[in-house]
KOLNU-529381 format. One line per field, with one value per residue (C-alpha): x, y, z; chain. Coordinates in Angstrom, 1 decimal, always signed. Example, Ala and Ser with C-alpha at 12.3 -4.5 7.8 and 13.67 -1.06 7.14 Angstrom:
<patis>
east = +12.3,+13.7
north = -4.5,-1.1
up = +7.8,+7.1
c = A,A
</patis>
This chain:
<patis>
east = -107.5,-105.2,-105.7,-103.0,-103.8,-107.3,-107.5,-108.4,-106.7,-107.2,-103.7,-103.5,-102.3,-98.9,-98.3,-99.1,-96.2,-94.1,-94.4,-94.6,-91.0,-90.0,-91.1,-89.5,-86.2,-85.7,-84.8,-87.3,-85.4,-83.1,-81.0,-81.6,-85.3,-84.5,-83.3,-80.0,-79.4,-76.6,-75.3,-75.6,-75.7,-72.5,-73.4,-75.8,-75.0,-75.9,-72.8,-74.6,-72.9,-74.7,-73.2,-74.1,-71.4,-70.2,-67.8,-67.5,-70.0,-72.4,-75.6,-78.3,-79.7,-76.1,-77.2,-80.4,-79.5,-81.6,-84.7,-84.8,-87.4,-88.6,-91.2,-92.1,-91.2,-91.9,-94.7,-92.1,-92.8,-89.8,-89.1,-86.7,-84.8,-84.6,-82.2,-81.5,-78.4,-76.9,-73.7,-70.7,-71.7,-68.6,-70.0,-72.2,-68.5,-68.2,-71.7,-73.7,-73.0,-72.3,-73.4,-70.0,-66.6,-63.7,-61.0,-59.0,-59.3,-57.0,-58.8,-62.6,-65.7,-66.7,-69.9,-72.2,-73.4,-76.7,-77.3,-79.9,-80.4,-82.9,-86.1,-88.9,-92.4,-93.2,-90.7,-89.2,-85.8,-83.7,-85.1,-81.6,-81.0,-83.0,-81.6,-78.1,-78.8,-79.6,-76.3,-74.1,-72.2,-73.7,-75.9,-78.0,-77.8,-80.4,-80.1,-82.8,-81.8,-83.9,-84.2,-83.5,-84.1,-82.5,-79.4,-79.4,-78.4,-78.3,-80.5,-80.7,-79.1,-81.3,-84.6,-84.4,-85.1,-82.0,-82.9,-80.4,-81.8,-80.3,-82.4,-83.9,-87.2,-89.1,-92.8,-94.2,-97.8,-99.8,-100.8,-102.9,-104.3,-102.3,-101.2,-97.3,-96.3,-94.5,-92.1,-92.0,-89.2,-88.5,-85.7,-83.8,-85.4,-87.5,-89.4,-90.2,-92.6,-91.8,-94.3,-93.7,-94.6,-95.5,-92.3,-90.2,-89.1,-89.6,-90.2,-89.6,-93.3,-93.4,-94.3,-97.1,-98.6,-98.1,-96.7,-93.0,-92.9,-89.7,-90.0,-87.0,-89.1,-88.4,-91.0,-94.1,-97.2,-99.5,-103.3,-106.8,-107.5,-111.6,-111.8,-112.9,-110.6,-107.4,-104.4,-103.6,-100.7,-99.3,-95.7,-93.4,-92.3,-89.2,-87.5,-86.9,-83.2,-81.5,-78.0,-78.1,-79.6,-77.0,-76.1,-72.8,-73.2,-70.6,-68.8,-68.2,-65.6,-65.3,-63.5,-60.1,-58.4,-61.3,-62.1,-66.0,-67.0,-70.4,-68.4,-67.7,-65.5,-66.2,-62.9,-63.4,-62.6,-65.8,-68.2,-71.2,-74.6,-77.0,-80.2,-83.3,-84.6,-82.9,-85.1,-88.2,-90.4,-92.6,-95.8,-96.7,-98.6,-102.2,-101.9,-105.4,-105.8,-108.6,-108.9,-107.3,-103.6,-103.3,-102.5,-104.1,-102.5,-105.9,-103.8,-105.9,-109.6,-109.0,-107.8,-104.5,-102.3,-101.4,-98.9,-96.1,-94.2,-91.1,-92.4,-89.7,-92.1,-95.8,-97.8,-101.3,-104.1,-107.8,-106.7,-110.1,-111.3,-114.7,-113.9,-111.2,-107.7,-105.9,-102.6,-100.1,-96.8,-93.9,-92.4,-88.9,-88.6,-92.4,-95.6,-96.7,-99.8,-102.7,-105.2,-108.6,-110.5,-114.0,-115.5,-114.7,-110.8,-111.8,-109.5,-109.5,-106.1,-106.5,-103.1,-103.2,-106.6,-105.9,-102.3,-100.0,-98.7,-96.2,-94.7,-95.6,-94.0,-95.6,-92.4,-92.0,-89.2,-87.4,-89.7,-87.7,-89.4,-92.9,-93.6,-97.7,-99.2,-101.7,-98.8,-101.0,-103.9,-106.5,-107.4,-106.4,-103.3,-100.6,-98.0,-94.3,-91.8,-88.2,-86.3,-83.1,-80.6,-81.4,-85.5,-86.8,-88.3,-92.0,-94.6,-98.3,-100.5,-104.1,-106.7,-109.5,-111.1,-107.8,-106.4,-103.6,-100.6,-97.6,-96.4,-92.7,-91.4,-94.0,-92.6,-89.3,-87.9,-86.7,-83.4,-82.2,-83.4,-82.2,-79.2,-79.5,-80.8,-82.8,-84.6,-86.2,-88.7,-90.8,-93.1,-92.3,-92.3,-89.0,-88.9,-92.2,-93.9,-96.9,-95.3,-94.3,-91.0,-89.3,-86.3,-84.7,-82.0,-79.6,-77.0,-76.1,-76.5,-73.3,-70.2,-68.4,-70.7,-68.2,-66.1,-69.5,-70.7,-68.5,-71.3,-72.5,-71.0,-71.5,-71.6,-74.2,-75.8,-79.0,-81.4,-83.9,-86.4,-88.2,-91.8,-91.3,-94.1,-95.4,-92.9,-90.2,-86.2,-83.1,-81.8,-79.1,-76.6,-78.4,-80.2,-76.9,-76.6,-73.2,-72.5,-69.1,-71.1,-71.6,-72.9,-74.7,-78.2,-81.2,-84.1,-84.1,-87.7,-88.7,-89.4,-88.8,-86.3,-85.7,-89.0,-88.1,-91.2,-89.5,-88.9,-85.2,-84.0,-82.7,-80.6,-79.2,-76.1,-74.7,-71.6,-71.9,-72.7,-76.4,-76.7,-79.4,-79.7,-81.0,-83.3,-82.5,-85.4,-86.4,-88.7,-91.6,-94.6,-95.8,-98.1,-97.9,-101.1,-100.6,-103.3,-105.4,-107.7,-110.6,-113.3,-110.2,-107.1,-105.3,-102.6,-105.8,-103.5,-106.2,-107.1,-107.3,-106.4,-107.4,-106.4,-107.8,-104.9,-104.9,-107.9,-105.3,-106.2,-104.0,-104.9,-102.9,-103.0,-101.6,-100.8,-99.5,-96.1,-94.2,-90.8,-87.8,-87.9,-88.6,-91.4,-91.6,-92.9,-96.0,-97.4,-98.8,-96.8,-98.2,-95.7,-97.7,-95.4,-96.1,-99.9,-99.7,-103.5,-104.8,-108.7,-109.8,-108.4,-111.1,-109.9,-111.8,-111.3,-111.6,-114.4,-116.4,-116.2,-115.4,-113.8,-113.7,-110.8,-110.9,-108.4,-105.4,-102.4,-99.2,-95.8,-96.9,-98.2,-101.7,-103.1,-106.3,-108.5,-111.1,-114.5,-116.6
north = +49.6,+46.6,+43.7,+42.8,+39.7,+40.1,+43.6,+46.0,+49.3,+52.0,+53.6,+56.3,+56.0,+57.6,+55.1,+51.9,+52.7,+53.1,+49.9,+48.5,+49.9,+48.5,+45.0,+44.6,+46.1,+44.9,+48.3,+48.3,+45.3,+46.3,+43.5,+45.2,+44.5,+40.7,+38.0,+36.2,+32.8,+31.5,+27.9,+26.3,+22.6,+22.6,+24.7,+23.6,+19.7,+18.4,+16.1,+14.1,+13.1,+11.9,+8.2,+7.0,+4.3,+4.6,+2.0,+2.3,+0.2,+3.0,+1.8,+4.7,+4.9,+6.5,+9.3,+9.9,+11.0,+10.7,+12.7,+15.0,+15.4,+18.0,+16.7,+17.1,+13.4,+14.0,+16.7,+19.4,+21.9,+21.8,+20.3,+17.4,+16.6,+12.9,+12.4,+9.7,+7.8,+4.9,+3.3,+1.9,-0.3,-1.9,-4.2,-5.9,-6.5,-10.2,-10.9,-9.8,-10.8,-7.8,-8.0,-7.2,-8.6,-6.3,-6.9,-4.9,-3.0,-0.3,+0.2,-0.8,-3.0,-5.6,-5.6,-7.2,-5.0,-7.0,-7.6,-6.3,-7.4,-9.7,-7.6,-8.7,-7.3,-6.9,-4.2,-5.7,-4.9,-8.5,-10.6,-11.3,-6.8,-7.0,-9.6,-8.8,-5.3,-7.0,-9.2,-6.3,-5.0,-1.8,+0.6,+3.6,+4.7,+6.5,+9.4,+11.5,+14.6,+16.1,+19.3,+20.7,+24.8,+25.1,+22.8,+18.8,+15.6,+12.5,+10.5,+7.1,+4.5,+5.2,+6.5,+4.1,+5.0,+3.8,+1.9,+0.2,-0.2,+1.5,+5.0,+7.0,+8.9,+9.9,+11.1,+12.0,+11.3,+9.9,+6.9,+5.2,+8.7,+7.9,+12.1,+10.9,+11.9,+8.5,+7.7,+6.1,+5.2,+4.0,+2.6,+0.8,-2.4,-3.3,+0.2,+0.4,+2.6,+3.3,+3.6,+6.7,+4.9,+8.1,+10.0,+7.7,+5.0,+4.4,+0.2,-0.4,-2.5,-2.3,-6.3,-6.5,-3.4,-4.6,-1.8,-3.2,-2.6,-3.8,-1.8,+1.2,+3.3,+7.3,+9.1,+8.9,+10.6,+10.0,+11.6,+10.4,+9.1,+8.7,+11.4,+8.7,+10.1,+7.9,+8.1,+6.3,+6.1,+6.5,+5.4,+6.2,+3.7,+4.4,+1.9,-1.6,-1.7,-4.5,-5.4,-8.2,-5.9,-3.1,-2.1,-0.8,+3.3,+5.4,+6.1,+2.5,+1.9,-1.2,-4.0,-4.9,-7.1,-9.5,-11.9,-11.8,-8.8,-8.4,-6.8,-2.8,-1.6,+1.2,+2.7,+3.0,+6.3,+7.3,+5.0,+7.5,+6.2,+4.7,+7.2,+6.2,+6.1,+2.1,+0.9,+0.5,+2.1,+0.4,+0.9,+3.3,+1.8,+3.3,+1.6,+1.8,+1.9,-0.2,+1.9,+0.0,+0.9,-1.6,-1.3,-3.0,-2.8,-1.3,+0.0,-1.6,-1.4,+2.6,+3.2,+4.1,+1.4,+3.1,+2.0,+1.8,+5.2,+6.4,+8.6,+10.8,+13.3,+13.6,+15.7,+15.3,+17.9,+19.0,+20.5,+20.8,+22.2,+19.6,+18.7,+15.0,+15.0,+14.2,+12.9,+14.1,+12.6,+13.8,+11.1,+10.9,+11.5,+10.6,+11.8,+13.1,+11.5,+13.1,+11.1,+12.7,+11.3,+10.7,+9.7,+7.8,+7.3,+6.5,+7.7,+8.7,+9.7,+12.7,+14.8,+14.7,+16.6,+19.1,+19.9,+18.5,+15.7,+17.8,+21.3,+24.4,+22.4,+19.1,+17.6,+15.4,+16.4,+14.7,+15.4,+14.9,+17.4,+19.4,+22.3,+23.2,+26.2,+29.2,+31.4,+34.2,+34.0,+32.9,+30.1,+27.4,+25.1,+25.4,+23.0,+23.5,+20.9,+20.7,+19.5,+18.2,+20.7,+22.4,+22.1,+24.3,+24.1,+24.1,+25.9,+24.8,+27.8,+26.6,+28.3,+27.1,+24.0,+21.7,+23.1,+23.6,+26.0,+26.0,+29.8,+29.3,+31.8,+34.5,+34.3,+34.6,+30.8,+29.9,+31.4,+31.0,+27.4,+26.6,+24.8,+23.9,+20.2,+20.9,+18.1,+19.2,+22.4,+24.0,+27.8,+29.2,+32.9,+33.6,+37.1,+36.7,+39.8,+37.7,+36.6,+32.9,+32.5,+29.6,+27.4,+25.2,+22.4,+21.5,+19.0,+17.1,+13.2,+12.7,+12.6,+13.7,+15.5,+19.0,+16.2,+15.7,+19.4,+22.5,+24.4,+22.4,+21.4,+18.3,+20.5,+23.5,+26.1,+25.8,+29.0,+30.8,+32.9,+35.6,+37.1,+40.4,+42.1,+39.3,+37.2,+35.1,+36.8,+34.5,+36.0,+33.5,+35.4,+38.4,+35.4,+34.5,+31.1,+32.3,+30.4,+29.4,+27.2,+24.2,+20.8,+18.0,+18.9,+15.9,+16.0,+19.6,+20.5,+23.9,+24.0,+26.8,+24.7,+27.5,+28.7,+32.3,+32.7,+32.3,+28.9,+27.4,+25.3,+21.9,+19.9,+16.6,+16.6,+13.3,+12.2,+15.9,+17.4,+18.3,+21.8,+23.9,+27.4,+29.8,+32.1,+35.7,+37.6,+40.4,+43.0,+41.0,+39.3,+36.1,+33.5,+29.6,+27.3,+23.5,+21.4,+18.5,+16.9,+14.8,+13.5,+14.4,+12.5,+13.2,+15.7,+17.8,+16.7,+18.4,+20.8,+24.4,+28.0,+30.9,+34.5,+38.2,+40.4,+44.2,+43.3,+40.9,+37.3,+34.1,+30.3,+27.9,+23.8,+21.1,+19.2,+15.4,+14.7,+17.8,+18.2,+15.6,+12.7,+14.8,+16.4,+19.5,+21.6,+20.2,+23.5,+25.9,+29.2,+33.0,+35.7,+38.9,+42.0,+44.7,+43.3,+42.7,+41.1,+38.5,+39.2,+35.9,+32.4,+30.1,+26.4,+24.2,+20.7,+17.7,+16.6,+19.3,+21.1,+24.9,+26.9,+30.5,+31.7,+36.0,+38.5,+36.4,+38.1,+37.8,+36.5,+33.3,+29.5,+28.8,+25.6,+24.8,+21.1,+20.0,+21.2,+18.4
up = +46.2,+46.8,+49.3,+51.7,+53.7,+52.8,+54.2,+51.1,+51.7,+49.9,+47.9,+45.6,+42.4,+42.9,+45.8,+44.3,+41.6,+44.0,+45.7,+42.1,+41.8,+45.1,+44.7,+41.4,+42.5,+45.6,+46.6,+49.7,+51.6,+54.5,+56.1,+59.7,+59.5,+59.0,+61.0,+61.1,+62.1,+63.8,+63.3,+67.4,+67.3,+69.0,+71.4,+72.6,+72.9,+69.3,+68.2,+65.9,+62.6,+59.8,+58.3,+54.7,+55.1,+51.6,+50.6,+46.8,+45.6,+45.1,+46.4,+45.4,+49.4,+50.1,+48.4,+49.8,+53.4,+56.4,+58.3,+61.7,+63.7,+66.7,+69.0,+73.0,+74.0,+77.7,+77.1,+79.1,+76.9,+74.9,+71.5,+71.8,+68.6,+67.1,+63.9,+62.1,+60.6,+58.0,+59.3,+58.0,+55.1,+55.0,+57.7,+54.8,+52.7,+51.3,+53.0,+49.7,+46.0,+44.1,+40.5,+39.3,+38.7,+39.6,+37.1,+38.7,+41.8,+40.5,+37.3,+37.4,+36.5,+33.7,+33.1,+30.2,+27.7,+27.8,+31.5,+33.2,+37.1,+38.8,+39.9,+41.8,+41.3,+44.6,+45.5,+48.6,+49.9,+50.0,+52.8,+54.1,+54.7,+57.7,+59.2,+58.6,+59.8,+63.2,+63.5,+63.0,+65.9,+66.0,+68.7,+68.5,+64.7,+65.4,+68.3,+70.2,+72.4,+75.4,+75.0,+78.9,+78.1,+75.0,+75.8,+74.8,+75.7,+74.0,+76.0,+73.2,+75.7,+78.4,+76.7,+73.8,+69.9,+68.5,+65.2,+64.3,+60.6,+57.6,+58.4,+56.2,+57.4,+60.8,+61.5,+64.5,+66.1,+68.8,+66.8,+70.2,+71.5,+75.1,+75.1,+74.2,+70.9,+68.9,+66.2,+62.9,+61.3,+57.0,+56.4,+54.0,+55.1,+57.6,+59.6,+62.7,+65.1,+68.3,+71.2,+73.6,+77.2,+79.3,+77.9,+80.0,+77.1,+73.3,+72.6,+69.1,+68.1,+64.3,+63.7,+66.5,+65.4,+61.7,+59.8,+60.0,+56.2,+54.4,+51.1,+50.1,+52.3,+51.9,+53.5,+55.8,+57.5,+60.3,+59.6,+59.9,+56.6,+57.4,+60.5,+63.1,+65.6,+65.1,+63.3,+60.5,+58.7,+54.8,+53.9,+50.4,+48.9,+46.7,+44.2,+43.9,+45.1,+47.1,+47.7,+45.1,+41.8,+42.8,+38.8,+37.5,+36.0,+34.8,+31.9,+29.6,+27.1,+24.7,+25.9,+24.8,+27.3,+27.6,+24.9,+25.3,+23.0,+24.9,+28.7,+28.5,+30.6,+33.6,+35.3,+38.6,+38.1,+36.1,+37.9,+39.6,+41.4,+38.7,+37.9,+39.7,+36.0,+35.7,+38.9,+39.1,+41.1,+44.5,+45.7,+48.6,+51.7,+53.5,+57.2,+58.8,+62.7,+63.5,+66.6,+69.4,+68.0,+65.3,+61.8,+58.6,+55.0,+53.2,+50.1,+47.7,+49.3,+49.7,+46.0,+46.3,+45.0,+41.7,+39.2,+41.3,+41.9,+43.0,+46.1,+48.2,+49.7,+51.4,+52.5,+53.1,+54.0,+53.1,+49.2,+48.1,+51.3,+51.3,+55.1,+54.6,+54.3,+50.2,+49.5,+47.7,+46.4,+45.2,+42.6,+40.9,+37.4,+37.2,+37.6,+40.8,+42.6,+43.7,+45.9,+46.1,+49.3,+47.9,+50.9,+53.9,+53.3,+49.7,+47.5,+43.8,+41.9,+40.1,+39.8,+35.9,+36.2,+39.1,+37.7,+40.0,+37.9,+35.6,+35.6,+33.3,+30.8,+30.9,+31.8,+35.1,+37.9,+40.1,+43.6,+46.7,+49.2,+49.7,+51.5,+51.8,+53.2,+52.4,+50.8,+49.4,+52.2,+49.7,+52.2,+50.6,+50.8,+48.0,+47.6,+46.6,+45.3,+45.1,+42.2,+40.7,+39.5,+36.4,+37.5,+39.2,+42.9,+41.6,+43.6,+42.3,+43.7,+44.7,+42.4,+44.4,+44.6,+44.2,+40.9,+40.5,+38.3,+38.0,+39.2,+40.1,+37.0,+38.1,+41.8,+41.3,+41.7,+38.8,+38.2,+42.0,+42.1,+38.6,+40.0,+43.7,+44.2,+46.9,+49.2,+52.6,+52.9,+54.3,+54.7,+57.5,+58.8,+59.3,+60.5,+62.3,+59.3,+58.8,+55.3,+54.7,+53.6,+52.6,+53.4,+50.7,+52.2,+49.2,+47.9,+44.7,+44.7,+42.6,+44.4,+41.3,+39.5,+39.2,+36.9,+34.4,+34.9,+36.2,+37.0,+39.5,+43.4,+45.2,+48.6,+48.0,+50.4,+51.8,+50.9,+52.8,+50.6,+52.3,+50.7,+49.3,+47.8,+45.6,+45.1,+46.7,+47.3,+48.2,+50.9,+52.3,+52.6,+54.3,+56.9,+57.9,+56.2,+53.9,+51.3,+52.9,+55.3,+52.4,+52.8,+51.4,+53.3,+53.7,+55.8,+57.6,+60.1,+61.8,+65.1,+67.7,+70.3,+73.0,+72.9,+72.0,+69.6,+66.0,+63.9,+64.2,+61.6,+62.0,+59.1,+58.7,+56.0,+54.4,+56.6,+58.0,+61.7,+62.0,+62.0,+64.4,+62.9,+66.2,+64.6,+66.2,+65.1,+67.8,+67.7,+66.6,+67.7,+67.6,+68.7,+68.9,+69.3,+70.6,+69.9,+72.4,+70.5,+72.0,+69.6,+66.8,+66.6,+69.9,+67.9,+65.7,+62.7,+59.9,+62.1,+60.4,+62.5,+61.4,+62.8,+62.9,+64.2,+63.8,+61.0,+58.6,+58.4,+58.9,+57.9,+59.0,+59.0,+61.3,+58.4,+57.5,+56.2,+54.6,+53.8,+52.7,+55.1,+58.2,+60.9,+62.3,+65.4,+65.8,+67.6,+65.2,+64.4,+63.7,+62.9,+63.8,+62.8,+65.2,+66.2,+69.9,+70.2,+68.6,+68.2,+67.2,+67.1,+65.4,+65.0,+63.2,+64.1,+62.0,+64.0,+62.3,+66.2,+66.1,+68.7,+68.9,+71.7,+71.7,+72.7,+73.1,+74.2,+71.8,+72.7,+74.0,+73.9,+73.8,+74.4,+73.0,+74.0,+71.9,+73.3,+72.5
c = A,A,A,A,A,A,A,A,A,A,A,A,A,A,A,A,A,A,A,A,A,A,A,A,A,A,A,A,A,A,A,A,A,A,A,A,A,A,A,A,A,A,A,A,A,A,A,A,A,A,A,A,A,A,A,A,A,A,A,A,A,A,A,A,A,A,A,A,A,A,A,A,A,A,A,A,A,A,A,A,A,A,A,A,A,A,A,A,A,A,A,A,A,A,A,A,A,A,A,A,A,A,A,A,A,A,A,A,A,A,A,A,A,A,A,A,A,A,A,A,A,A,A,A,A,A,A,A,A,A,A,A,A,A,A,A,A,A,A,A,A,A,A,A,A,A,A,A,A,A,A,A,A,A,A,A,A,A,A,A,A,A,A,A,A,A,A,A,A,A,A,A,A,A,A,A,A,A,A,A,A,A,A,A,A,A,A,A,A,A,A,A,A,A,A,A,A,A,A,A,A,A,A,A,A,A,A,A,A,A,A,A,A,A,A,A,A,A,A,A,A,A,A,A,A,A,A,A,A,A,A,A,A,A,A,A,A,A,A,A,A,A,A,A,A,A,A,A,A,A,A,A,A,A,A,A,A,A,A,A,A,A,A,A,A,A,A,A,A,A,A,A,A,A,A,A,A,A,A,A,A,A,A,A,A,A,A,A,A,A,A,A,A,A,A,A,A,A,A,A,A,A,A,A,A,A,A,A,A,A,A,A,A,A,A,A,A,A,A,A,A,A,A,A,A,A,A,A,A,A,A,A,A,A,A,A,A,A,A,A,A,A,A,A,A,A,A,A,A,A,A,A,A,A,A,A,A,A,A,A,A,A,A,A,A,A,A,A,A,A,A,A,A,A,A,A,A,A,A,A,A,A,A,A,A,A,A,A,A,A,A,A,A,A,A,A,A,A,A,A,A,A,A,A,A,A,A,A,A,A,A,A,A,A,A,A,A,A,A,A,A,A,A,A,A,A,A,A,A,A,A,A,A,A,A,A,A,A,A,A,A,A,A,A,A,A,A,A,A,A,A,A,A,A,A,A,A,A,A,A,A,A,A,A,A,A,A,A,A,A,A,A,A,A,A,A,A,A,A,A,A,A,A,A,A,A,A,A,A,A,A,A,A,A,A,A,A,A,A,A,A,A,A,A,A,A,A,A,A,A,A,A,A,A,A,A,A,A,A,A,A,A,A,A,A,A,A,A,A,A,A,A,A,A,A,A,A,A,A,A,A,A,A,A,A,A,A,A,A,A,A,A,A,A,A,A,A,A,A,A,A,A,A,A,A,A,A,A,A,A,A,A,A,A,A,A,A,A,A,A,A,A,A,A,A,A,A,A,A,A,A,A,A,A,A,A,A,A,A,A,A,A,A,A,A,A,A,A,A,A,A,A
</patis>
């Protein structure tokens, strides 16, 4: 007998080598049983382009791209799309004191062998940033588009939500329970949140609601740390960069025109972005709502001010399945964090002892996004990491209980991941088979890197990975996403934006056009479930679904965080093959309230309230 989304079916012995053969060869897999997607920004009214503002000084945020979001800003029923931007740096020219001393603009940098920058312990971006950020002639960095059916408008000037900080990140949730989904934004500098007032405005209120953190901030994640019905809020903190510690990498050569013997010199030809490895790292942030839509900083009294990290990704969710939602971070060339809530938004860090801290190999990796989902229907949450190139994109199944290994090798994503440097992701059902897939968006940080390595590409395809059998098959090129369409991909969401029943994929590429990938899959049913919470946070973020369709079973978890910078669909997606009737939806809330909703039609949105 052999289980198949814990349904045990009985196979004769003939059969199951067979389908041994088939999974291993790949033989079984016909590109007309699969989806395509199609590449539709354009089309359909997206005309962003993504700024770093890269002016030759190499500052390591150019690299780092920016976030997307989809979320229902005027609760029409249609996911809206917010993305955010850099700008021109150039703007900050001769305003800052860079570290170095051209010698010659045509040749390169002199630099001390000895120096070593100014850093602050507290991990603060220069107080100055922010305010020059402010004074620069600049409007909407930042851009949201109403979604009217499936075609969009850039609605920033009227609406509001154009930050005009350096941007890195976005989140989405209804941090004051009003029924209007907001934003929060990290940014190089100063963040901000932005209140949704009744889908008609955004009103930029970080200070008064005192989470206008001015930390390197990558990522972030709304979530109801002690599950009293309010969301609270956890932000990344990456490294202790400013304008004025900005050091001088690349490839140094003894001096021979300078007297001093202590300055090497750097052509400007070989100089490249400094490794996060020469920063230090900064501490992450645990916001608390006290309830009436106000934030405290209660890092330390909560137990997760660790030694400071470098932290690109987040995603938070019940991993131990004892009823509160865990943190998890994804560091850079460090350790990973694993925050174990005790009790009552008490955390504990324990990723060295559930196996999340290091690979297979005991080594650290470079962490920029995480994908988290019941992959192999155990019912439990596994988490997946990507990775520089030549790493692999970890995934650390879930044995039960919150411990974790390492599987990547055994499901086939090591040799196809080997040398993308991938940063969003996410499990998603591309095809709508019941199987989660996986999406990988990729790009190299160094501009030159094809000059240090000809094996690698600054511009690199993004992947999609469907679930074979038991394991995981790139299938770009078959999906539609040909490796002719290259890019330096970022922050990259799934959300279904013409509300045709399948996930669409949205990217943001450095100094690129965002790119909205219509998922074409036909033939297939589906269900989505949007969630009302009433005694639960207003969005059910921690809220677990479970499915019986056609007798298979299907957990999923309106989770925190997830991805590289970036927030998806909130509604909750079921691919169900050829099953037309769901049997049972049961939702546990975080409330501890179940709900049991039977014989639910497929091919549509249901929306479920909290029954309290």
């Amino acid at each position: 007998m052999i289980r198949k989304n814990n349904r045990l079916l009985a196979v004769n012995p003939l059969t199951m080598l067979s389908i041994f053969f088939l999974v291993v060869s790949g033989c079984s897999y016909n590109p007309k049983d699969k989806k395509y997607f199609v590449e539709v920004g354009a089309e359909v009214g997206i005309d962003f382009v993504h700024e770093s503002g890269s002016t030759g000084d190499y500052f390591l945020f150019e690299t780092m791209g920016s976030g997307v979001a989809f979320f229902d800003f005027d609760r029409d029923g249609w996911q809206d799309i917010y993305l955010v931007n850099g700008f021109d740096l150039g703007r900050w020219k001769n305003v800052y004191n860079p570290v170095n001393n051209a010698a010659d603009d045509n040749q390169g940098f002199w630099v001390t062998e000895d120096y070593i920058p100014p850093m602050r312990f507290d991990g603060r971006v220069d107080s100055s940033v922010y305010d020059l950020i402010q004074e620069l002639p600049v409007k909407h960095v930042n851009s949201l588009y109403k979604n009217n059916k499936a075609e969009f408008f850039n609605v920033t000037e009227t609406v509001g939500g154009g930050d005009q900080g350096y941007g890195m990140g976005v989140t989405s949730g209804d941090y004051n329970n009003d029924g209007f989904v907001d934003l929060y934004i990290t940014n190089f500098g100063k963040n901000s949140l932005f209140s949704n007032a009744s889908g008609i405005s955004l009103s930029e209120v970080a200070e008064s609601k005192g989470v206008d953190d001015s930390h390197w901030s990558s990522s972030a994640a709304f979530f109801d740390a002690e599950n009293d019905g309010d969301l609270d809020l956890y932000v990344v903190n990456y490294l202790d960069v400013g304008l004025k510690n900005n050091r001088i990498c690349g490839q140094a050569v003894s001096a021979k025109s300078k007297s001093d013997y202590r300055l090497l010199f750097i052509p400007r030809d070989k100089r490249t972005y400094c490794s996060p490895r020469r920063y230090n790292g900064a501490p992450d942030i645990l916001y608390i709502n006290s309830g009436d839509g106000y934030f405290e900083n209660r890092t330390r009294e909560h137990g997760v001010f660790s030694a400071y990290g470098k932290g690109l990704g987040v995603s938070i969710a019940d991993f131990d399945r004892d009823g509160d939602s865990d943190i998890f971070v994804a560091n850079d060339g460090m350790r990973n964090f694993y925050y174990r809530n005790s009790f009552e938004g008490k955390f504990v860090e324990e990723a060295l002892e559930v196996g999340l801290a290091y690979n297979k190999e005991g080594q650290p990796e470079a962490g920029m996004g995480i994908a988290a989902a019941d992959y192999d229907y155990d019912f439990d949450i596994d988490l997946l990491v990507t990775n520089f190139s030549r790493e692999t994109n970890t995934l650390y199944e879930n044995m039960g209980d919150a411990i974790f290994m390492d599987r990547s090798r055994d499901l086939g994503l090591h040799e196809d991941t080997w040398l993308p440097l991938g940063f969003g992701t996410f499990f998603f059902d591309a095809d709508n088979d019941t199987d989660l897939d996986l999406f990988f968006a990729n790009g190299h940080v160094l501009d030159r890197i094809t000059m240090q390595d000809s094996t690698l590409t600054y511009e690199q395809a993004n992947q999609v990975f469907l679930k074979e059998g038991v394991r995981f098959i790139d299938r770009t090129n078959d999906s539609g996403m040909l490796h002719s369409n290259l890019g330096v991909s970022r922050g990259a969401a799934a959300g279904d934006f013409d509300n045709d029943g399948d996930l669409d994929l949205l990217v943001n590429d450095i100094d690129g056009p965002a790119k909205l990938y219509r998922n074409l899959t036909k033939n297939k049913h589906w269900l989505m479930v949007e969630l009302v919470g009433t005694k639960s946070n207003r969005d059910g973020i921690g809220t677990e679904l479970r499915i019986v369709c056609d007798g298979e079973i299907q957990t999923r978890w309106h989770l925190g965080g997830g991805s590289y910078l970036s927030a998806g669909d909130p509604r909750i997606h079921f691919g169900l093959g050829n099953c037309s009737k769901v049997e049972n939806l049961e939702v546990k809330w975080p409330s501890g309230i179940n709900q049991n909703l039977l014989d639910i039609e497929a091919d549509q949105v249901v929306r479920v309230v909290e029954n309290n």
